[in-house]
C-alpha positions as CSV (number, residue, x, y, z in Angstrom):
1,X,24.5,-42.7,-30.9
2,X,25.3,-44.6,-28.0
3,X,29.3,-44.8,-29.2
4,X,29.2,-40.9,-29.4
5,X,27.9,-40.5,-26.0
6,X,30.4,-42.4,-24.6
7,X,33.7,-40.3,-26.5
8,X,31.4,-37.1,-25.1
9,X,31.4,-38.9,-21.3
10,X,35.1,-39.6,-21.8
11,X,36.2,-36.2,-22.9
12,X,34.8,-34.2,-19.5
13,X,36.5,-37.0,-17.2
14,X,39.8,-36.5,-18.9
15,X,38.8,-32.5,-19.1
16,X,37.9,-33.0,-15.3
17,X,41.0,-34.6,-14.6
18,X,43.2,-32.5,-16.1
19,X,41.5,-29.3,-14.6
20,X,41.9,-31.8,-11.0
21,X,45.4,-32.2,-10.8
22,X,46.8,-28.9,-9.5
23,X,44.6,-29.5,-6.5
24,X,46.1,-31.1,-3.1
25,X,43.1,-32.6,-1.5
26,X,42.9,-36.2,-1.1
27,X,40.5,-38.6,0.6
28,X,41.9,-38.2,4.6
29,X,40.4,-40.2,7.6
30,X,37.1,-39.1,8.9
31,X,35.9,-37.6,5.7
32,X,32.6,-37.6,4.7
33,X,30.7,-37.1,1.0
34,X,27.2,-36.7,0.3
35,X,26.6,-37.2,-3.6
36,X,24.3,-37.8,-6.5
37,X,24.8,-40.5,-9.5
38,X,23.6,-41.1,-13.1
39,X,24.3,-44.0,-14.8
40,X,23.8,-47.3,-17.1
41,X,22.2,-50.9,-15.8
42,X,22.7,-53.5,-18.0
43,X,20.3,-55.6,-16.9
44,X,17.0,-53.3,-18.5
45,X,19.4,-51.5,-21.0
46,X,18.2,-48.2,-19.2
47,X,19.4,-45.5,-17.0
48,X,19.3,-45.1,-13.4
49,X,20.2,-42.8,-10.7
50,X,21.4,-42.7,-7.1
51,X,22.1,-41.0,-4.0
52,X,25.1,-41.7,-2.5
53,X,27.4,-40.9,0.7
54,X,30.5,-42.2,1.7
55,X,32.5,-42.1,5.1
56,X,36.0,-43.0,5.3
57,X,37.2,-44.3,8.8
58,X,40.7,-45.7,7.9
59,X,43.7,-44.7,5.4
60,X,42.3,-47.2,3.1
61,X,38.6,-48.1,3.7
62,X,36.0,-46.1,3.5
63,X,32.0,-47.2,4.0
64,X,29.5,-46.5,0.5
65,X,26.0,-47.4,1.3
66,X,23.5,-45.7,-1.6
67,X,20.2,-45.7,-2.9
68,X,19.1,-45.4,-5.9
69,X,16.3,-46.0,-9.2
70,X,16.6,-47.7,-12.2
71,X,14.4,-46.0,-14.9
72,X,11.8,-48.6,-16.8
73,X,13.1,-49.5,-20.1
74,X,12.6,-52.9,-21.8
75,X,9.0,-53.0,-19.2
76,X,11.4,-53.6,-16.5
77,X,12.3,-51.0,-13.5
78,X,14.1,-51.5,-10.1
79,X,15.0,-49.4,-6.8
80,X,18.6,-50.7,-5.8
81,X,20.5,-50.6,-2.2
82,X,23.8,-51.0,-1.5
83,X,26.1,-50.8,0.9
84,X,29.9,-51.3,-0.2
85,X,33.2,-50.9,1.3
86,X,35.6,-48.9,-1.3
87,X,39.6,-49.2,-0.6
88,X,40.6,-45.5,-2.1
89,X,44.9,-45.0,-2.9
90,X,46.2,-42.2,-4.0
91,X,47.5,-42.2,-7.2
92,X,48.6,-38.8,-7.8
93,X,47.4,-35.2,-6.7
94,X,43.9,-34.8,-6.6
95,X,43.3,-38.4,-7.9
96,X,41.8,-41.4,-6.1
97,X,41.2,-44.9,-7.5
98,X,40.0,-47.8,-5.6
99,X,38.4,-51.0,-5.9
100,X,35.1,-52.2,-4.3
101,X,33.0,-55.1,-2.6
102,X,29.9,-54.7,-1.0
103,X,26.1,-56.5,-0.7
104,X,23.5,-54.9,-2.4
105,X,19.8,-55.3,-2.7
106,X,17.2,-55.3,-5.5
107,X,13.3,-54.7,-6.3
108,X,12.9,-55.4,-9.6
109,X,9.3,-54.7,-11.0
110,X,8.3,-56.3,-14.6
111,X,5.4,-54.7,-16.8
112,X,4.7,-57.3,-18.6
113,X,4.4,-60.1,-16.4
114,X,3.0,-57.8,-13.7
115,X,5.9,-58.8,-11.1
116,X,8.3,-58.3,-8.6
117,X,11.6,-59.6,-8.0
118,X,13.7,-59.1,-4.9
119,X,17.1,-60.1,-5.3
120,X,20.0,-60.1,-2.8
121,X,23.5,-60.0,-4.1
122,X,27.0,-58.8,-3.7
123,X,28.2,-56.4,-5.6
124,X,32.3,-55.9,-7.2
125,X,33.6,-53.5,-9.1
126,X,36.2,-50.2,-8.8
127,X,36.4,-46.5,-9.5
128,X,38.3,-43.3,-9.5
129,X,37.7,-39.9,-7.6
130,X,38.7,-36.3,-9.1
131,X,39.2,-33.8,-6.5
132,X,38.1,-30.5,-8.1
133,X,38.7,-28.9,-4.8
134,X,38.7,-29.6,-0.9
135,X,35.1,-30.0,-0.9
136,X,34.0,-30.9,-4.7
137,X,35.0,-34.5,-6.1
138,X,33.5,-36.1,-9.5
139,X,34.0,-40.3,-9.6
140,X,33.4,-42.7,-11.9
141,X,32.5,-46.3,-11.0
142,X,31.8,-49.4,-12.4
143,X,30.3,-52.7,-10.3
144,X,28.9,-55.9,-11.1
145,X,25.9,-56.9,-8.7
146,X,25.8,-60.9,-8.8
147,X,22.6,-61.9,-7.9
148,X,19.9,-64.6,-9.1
149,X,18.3,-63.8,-12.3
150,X,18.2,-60.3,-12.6
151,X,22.5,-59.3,-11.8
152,X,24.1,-57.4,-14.0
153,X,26.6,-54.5,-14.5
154,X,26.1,-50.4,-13.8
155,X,27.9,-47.5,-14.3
156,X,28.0,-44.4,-13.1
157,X,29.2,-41.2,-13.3
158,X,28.9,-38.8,-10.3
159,X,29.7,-35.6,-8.1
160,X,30.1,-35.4,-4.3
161,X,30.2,-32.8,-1.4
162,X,32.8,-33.2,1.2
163,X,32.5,-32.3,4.6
């Protein structure tokens, strides 16, 4: 099941991509993106989601801070804050990738053992943008937050308004 879903998640970015190129827009000083994000935490095995918006103030930097929830699975749930800095290059029309570092934040409540754990961490990782059009992008990302006892990886897949 979970190998199908990810040749279905596959498909539409390379569908999205393909449908991106023919577009000229690329991430330019002083734009701004306000977006939403669904994804995978590793360290529950469950989902999450997250709010996101990103500023970029130089050719290559651009400031990431989100929020977000990981769902309870495995008794475990979390909210999750980060704020990283993302270096975006063009790699051809319509198609950003860039790598990340940032410092993130974690509340980490257990079922079980009827606990909290608040982590603080950095977080690495990289991602891609797909410019649908000037003000639509799609992105994928992947980051590792390091952090005592509860770090692990998520992924995401999400779609962004520029203004």
């Amino acid at each position: 099941m979970k190998s199908t879903l990810k040749h279905i998640a596959l498909a539409a970015v390379c569908c999205a991509g393909a449908l991106a190129l023919p577009t000229s827009a690329y991430s330019q000083v002083g734009e701004k993106t306000l977006g939403f994000a669904g994804g995978y935490a590793s360290h529950n095995g469950g989902g999450y989601a997250d709010l996101y918006f990103q500023y970029t103030f130089a050719p290559h930097l651009r400031l990431a801070p989100e929020i977000g929830y990981v769902f309870r699975n495995e008794g475990k749930s979390a909210f999750v804050c980060s704020v990283d800095l993302q270096f975006p290059f063009r790699i051809a029309r319509g198609f950003n990738i860039y790598p990340l570092t940032g410092v993130t934040l974690n509340n980490w409540e257990y079922e079980h053992h009827d606990g909290h754990a608040t982590r603080a961490g950095f977080d690495f990782g990289g991602g891609f943008d797909i410019y649908m059009t000037s003000q639509l992008k799609l992105n994928l990302q992947c980051k590792y937050s390091l952090m005592n006892d509860t770090g692990g990886c998520f992924l995401n897949m999400g779609i962004g308004y520029n203004f």
